[in-house]
MIDOSE-1310 file (N, C-alpha, C; in nm, 2 decimals, decimal comma, always signed):
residues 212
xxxx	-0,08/-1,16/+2,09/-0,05/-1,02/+2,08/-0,05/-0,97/+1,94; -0,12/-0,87/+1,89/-0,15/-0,81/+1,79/-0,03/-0,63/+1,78; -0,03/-0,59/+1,67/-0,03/-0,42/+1,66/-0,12/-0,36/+1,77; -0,20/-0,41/+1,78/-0,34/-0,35/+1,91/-0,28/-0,34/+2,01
xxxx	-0,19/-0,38/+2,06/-0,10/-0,37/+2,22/-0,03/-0,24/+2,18; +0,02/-0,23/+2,06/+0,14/-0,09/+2,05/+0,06/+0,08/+2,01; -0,01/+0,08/+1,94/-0,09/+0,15/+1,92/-0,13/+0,26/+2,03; -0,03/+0,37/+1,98/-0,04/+0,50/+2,10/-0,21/+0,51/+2,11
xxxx	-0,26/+0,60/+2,25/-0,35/+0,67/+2,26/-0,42/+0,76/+2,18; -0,32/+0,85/+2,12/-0,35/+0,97/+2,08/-0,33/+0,90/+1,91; -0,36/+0,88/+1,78/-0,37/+0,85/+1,67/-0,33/+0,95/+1,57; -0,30/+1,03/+1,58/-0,29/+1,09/+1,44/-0,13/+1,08/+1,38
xxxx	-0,12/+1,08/+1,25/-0,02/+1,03/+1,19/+0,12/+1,00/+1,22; +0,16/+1,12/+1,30/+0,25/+1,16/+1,36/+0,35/+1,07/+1,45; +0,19/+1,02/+1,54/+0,22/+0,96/+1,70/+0,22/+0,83/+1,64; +0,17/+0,79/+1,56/+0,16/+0,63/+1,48/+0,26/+0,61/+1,44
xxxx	+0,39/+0,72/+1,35/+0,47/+0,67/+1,28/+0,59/+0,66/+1,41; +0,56/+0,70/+1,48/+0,68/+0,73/+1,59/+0,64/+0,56/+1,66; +0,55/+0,56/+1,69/+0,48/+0,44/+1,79/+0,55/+0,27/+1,70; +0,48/+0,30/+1,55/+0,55/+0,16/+1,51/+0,65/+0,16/+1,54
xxxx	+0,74/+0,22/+1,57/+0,91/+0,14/+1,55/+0,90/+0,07/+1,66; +0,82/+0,06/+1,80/+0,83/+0,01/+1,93/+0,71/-0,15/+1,89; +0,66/-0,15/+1,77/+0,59/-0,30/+1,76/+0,65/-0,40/+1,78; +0,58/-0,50/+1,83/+0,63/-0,63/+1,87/+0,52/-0,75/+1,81
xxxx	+0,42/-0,70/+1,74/+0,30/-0,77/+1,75/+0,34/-0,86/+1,66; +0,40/-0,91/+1,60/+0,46/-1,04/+1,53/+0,60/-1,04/+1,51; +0,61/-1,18/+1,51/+0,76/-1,16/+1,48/+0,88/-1,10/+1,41; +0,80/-1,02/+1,25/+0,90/-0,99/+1,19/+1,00/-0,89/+1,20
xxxx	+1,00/-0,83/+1,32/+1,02/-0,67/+1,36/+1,20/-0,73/+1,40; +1,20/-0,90/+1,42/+1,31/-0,95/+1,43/+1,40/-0,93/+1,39; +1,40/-0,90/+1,22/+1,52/-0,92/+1,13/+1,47/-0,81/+1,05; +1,39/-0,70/+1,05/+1,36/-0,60/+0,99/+1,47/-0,44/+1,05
xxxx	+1,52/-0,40/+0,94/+1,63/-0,30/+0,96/+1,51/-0,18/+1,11; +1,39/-0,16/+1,06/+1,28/-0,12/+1,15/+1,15/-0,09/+1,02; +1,06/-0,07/+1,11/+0,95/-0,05/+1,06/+0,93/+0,07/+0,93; +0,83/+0,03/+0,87/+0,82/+0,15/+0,72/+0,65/+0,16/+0,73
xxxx	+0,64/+0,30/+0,78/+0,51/+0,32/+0,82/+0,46/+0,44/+0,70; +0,37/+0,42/+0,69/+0,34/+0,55/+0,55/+0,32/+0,65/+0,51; +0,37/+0,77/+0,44/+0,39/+0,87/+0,39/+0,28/+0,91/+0,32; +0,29/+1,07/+0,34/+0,20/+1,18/+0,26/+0,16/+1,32/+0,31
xxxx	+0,13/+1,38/+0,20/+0,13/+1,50/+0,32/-0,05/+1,58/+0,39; -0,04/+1,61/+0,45/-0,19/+1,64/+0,53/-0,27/+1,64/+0,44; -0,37/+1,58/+0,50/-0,52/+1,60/+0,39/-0,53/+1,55/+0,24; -0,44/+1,46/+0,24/-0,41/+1,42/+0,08/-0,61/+1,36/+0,10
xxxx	-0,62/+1,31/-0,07/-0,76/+1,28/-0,04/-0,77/+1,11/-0,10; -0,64/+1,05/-0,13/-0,67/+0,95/-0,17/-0,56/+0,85/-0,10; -0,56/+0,69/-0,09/-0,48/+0,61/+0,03/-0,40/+0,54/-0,09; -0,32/+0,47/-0,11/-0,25/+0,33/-0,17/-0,20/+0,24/-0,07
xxxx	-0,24/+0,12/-0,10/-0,18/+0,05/+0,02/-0,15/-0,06/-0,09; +0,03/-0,10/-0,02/+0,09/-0,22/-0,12/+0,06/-0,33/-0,03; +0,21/-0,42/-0,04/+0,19/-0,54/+0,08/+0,29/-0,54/+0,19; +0,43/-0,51/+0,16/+0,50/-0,48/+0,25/+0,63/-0,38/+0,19
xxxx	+0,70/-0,33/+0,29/+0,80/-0,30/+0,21/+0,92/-0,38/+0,17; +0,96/-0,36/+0,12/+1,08/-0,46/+0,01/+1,22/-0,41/+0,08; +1,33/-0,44/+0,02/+1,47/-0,42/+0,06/+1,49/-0,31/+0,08; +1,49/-0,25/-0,01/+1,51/-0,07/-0,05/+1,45/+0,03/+0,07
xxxx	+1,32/-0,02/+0,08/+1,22/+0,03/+0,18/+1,27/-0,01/+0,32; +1,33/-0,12/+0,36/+1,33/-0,15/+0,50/+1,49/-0,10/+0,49; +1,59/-0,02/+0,44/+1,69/+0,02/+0,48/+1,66/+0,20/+0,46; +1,59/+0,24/+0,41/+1,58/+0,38/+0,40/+1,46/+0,43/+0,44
xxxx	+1,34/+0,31/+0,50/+1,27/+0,37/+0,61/+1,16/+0,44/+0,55; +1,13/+0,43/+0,41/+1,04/+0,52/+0,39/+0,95/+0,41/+0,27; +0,84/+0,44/+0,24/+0,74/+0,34/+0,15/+0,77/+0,37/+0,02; +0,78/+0,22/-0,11/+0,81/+0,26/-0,23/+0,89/+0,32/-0,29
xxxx	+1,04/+0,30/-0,23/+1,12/+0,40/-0,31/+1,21/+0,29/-0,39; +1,17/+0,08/-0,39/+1,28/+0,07/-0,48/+1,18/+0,06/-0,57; +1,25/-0,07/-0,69/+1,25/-0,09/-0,83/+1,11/-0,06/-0,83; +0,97/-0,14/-0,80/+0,84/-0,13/-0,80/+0,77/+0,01/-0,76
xxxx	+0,90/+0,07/-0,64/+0,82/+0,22/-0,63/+0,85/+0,31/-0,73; +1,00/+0,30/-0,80/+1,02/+0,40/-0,87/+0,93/+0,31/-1,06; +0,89/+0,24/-1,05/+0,79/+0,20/-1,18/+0,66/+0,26/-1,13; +0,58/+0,24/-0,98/+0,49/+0,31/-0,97/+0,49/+0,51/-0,99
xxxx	+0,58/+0,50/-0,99/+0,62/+0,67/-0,99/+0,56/+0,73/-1,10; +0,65/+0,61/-1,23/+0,68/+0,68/-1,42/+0,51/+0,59/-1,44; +0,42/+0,52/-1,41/+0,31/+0,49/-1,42/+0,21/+0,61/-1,32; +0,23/+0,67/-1,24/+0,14/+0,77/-1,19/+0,13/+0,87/-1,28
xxxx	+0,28/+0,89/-1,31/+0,34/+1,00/-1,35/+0,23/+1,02/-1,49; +0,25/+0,90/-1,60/+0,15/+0,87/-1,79/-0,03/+0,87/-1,67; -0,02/+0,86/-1,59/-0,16/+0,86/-1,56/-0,18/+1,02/-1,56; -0,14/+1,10/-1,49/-0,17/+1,25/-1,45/-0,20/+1,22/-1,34
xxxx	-0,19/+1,15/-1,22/-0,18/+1,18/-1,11/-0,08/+1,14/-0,98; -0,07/+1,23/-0,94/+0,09/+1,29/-0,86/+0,09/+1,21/-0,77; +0,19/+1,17/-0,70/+0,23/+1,14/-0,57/+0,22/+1,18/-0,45; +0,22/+1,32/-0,48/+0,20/+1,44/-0,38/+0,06/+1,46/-0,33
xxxx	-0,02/+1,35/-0,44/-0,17/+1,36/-0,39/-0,18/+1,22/-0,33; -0,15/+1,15/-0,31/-0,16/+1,00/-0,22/-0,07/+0,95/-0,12; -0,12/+0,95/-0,04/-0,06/+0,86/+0,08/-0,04/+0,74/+0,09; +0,04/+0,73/+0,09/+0,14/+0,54/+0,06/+0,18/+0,46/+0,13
xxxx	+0,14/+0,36/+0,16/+0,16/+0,26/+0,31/+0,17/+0,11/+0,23; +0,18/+0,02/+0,34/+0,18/-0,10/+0,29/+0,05/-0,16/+0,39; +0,02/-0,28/+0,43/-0,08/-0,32/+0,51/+0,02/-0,40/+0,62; +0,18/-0,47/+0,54/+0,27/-0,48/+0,68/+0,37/-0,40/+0,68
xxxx	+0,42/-0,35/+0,83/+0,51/-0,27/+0,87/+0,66/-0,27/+0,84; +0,69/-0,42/+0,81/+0,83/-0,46/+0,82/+0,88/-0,56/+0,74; +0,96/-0,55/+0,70/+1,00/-0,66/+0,55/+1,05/-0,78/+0,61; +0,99/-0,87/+0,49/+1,01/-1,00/+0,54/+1,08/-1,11/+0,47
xxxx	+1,19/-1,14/+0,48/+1,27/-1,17/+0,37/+1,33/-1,31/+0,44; +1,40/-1,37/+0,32/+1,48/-1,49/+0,30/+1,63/-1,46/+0,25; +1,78/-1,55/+0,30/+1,86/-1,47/+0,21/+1,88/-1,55/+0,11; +1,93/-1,54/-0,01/+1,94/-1,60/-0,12/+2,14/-1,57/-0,14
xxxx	+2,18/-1,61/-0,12/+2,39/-1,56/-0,12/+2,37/-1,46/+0,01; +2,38/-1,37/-0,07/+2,44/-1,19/-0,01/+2,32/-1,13/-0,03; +2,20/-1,19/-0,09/+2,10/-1,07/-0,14/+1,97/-1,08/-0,01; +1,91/-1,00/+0,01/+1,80/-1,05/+0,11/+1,66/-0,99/+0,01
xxxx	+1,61/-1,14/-0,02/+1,47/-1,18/-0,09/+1,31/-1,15/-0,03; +1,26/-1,07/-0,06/+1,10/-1,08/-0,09/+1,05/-1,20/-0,04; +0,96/-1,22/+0,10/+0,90/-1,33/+0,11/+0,76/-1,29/+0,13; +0,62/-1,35/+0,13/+0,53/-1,31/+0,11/+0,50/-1,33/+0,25
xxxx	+0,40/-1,22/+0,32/+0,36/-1,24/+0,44/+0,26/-1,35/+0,50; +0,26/-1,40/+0,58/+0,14/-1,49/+0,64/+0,02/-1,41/+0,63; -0,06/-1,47/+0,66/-0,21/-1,42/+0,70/-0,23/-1,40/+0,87; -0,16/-1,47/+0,93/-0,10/-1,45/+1,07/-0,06/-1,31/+1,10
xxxx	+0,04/-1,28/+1,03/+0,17/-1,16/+1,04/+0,05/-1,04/+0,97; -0,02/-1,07/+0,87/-0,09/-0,93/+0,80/-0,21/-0,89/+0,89; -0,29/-1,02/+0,96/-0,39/-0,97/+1,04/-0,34/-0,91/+1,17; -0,18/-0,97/+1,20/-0,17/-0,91/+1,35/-0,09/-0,75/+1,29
xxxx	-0,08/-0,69/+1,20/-0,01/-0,57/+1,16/-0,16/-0,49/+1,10; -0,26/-0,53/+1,11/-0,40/-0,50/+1,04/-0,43/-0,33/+1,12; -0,41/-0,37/+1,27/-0,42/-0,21/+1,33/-0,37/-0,11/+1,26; -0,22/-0,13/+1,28/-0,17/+0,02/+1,22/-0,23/+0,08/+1,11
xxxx	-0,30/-0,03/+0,98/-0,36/+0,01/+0,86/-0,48/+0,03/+0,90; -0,57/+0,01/+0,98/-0,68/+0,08/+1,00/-0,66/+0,19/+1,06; -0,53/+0,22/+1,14/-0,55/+0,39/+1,20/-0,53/+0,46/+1,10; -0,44/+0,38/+1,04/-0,38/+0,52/+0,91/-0,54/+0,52/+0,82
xxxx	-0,62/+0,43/+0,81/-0,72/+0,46/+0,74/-0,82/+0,57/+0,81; -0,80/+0,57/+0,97/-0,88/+0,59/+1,00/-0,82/+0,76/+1,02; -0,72/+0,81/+1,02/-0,65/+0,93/+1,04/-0,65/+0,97/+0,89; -0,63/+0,94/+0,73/-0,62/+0,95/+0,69/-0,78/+1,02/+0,58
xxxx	-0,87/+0,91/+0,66/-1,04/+0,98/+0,57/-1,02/+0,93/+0,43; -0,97/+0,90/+0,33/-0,93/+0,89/+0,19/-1,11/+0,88/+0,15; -1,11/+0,95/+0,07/-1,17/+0,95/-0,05/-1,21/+0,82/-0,17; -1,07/+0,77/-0,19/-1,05/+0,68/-0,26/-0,92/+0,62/-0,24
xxxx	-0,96/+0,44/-0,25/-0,86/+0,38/-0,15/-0,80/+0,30/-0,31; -0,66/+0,26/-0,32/-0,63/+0,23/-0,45/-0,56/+0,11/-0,36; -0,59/-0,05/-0,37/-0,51/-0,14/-0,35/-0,45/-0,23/-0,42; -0,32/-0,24/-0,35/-0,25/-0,28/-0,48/-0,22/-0,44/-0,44
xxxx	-0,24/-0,50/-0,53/-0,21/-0,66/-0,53/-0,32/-0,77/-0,44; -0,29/-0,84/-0,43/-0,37/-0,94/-0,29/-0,35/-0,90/-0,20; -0,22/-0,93/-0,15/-0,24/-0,93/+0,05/-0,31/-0,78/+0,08; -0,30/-0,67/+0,01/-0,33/-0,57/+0,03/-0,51/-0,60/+0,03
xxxx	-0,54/-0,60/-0,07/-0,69/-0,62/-0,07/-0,72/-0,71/+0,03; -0,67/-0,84/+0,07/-0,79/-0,93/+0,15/-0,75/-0,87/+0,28; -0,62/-0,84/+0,32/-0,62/-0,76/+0,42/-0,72/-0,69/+0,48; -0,79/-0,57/+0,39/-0,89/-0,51/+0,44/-1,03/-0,58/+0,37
xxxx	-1,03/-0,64/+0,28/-1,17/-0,69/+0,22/-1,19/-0,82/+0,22; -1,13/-0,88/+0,31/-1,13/-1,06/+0,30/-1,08/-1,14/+0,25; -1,08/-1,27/+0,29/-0,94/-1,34/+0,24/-1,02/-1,41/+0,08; -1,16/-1,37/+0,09/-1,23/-1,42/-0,03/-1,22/-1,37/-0,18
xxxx	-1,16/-1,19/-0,16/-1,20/-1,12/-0,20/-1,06/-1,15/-0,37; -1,15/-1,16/-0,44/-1,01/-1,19/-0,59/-0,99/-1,05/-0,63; -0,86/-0,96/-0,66/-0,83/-0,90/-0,76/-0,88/-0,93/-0,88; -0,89/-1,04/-0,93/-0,88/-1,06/-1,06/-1,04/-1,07/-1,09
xxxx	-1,14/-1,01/-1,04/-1,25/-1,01/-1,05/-1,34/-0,88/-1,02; -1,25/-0,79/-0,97/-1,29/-0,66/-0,96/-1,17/-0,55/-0,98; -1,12/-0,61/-1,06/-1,02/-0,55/-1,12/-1,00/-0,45/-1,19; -1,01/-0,28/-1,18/-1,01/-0,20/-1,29/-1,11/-0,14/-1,25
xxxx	-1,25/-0,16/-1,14/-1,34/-0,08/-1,10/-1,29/+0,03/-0,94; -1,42/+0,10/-1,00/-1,47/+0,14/-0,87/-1,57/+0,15/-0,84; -1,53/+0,09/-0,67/-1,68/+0,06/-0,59/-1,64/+0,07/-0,44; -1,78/+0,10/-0,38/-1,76/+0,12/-0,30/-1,75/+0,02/-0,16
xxxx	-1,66/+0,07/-0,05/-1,58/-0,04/+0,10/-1,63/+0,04/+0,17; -1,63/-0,08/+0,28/-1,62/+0,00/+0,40/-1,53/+0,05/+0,45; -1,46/+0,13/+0,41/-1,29/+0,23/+0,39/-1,30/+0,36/+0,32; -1,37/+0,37/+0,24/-1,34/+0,50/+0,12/-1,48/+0,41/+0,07
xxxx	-1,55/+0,57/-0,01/-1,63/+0,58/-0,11/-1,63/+0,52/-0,22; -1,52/+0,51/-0,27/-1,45/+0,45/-0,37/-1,32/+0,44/-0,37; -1,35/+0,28/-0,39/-1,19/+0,13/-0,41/-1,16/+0,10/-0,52; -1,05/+0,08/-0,52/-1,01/-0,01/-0,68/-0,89/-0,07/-0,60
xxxx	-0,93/-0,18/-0,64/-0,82/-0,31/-0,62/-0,75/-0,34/-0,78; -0,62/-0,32/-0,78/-0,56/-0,38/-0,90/-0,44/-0,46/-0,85; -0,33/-0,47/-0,96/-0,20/-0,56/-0,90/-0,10/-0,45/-0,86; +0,02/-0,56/-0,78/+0,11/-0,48/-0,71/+0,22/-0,44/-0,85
xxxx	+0,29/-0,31/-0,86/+0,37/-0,27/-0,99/+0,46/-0,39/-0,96; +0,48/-0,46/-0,84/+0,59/-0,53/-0,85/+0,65/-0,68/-0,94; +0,49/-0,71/-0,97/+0,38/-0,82/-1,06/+0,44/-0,75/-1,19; +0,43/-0,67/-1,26/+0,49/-0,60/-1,35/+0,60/-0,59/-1,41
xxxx	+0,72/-0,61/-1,29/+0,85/-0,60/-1,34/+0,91/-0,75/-1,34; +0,83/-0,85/-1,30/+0,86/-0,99/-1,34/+0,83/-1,03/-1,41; +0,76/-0,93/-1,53/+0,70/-1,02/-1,64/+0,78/-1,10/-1,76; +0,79/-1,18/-1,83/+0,95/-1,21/-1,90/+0,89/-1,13/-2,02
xxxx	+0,78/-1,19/-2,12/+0,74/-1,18/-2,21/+0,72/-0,99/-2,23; +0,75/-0,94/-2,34/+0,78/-0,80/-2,34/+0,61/-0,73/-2,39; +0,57/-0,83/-2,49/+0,41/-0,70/-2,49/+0,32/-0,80/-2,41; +0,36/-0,89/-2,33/+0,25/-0,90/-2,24/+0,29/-0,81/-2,08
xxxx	+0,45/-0,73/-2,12/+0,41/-0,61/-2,00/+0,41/-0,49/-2,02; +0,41/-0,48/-2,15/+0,34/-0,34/-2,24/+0,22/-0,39/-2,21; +0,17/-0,43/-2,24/-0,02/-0,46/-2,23/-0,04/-0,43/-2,07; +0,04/-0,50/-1,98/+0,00/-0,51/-1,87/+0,02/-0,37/-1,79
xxxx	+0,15/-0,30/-1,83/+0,14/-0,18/-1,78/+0,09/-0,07/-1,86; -0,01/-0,03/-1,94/-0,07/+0,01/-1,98/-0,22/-0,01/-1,91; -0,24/-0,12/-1,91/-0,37/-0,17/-1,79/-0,38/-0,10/-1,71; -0,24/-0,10/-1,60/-0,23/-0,06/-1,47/-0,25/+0,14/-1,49
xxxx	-0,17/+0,21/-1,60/-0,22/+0,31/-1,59/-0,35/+0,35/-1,63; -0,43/+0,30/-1,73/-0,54/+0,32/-1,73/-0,63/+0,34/-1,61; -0,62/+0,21/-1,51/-0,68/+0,23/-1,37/-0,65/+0,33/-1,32; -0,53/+0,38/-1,28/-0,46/+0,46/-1,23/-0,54/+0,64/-1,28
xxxx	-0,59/+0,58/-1,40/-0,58/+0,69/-1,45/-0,75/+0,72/-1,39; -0,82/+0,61/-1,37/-0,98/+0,65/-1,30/-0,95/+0,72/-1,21; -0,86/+0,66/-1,11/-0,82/+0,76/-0,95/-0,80/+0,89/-1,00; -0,66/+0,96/-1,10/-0,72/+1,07/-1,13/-0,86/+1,18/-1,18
xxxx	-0,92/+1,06/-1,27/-1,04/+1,13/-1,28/-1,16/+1,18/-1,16; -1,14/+1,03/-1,09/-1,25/+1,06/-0,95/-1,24/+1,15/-0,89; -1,05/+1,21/-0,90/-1,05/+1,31/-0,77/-1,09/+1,42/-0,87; -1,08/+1,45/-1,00/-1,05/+1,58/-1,05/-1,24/+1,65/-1,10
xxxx	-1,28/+1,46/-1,06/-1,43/+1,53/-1,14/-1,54/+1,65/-1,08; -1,63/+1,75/-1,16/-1,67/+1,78/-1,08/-1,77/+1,73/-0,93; -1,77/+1,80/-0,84/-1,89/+1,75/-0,74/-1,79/+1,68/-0,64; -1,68/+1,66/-0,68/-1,61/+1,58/-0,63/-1,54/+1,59/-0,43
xxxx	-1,57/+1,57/-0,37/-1,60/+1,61/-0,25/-1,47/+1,71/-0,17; -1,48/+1,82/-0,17/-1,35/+1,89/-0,11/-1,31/+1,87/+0,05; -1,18/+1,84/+0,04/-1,11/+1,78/+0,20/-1,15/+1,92/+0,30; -1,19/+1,85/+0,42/-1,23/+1,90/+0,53/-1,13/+2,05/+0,58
């Protein structure tokens, strides 16, 4: 049993976000507060997709609002491009954690758990149209481009998927805020807005294709 069993009839954003909370298609939906399906508002022209939501996210229900969302924010923010222009999802629906005392931990998804949650990220891809798809970290990328596919090898471009015209695969902000060493995460988050900063350009250049 996959996402593919739950997946309303009718697709568009709406009927999807309402539909996940009723998933069963893997187990994590177990011990997840509920599902955190993805935000934006109509017709945005560009996608982000992380890996799952984190603690913050699976108690308030909504994508990227802890530590990693609010660093992707102040890094959109030095790039010049808004929030209000991207639609923000993860590739899994429900957080997957370990407890550590009192605290509940970040565990990394299976490849199991990411391919059976793969539906919902292709509807939202597929309701969404993006322009330009920004993925953040691994699971996010091999999710939709293969389990072959390295960030660290097309890192900082754009090229084109079978998803959007133009991809850029880079790391997750959350890679960022574990860094110990201090200018190797000056250097590194400077990287990340630079990238960040092509997505603004793509969308602002001329020729640039206007939403339907």
């Amino acid at each position: 049993m996959t996402a593919a069993d739950f997946l309303p009839e009718r697709r568009t954003l709406p009927s999807l976000r309402e539909a996940v909370q009723g998933c069963r298609g893997c187990p994590l939906y177990e011990r997840a507060t509920q599902a955190v399906f993805g935000e934006g508002r109509p017709r945005v022209r560009a996608m982000m997709v992380g890996e799952q939501p984190g603690d913050e996210e699976d108690l308030a229900g909504h994508p990227f609002v802890g530590p990693a969302g609010r660093l992707l924010d102040q890094m959109m923010e030095a790039a010049a491009l808004p929030r209000d222009q991207i639609y923000v999802t993860n590739a899994v629906k429900h957080f997957k954690w370990k407890p550590r005392g009192k605290r509940r931990m970040h565990e990394k998804p299976s490849a199991s758990e990411v391919d059976a949650c793969r539906p919902w990220l292709e509807a939202e891809l597929a309701a969404v149209e993006p322009e330009v798809l920004i993925l953040l970290g691994a699971t996010a990328a091999q999710a939709l481009l293969g389990r072959k596919f390295r960030v660290t090898r097309s890192r900082g471009q754009l090229f084109e998927s079978p998803f959007a015209p133009r991809t850029l695969a880079t790391v997750h902000p959350s890679s960022l805020l574990r860094m110990p060493d201090p200018d190797a995460r000056r250097a590194a988050r400077e990287e990340f807005i630079r990238e960040l900063a092509l997505v603004a350009s793509a969308l602002s250049a001329p020729g640039a294709a206007a939403r339907r």
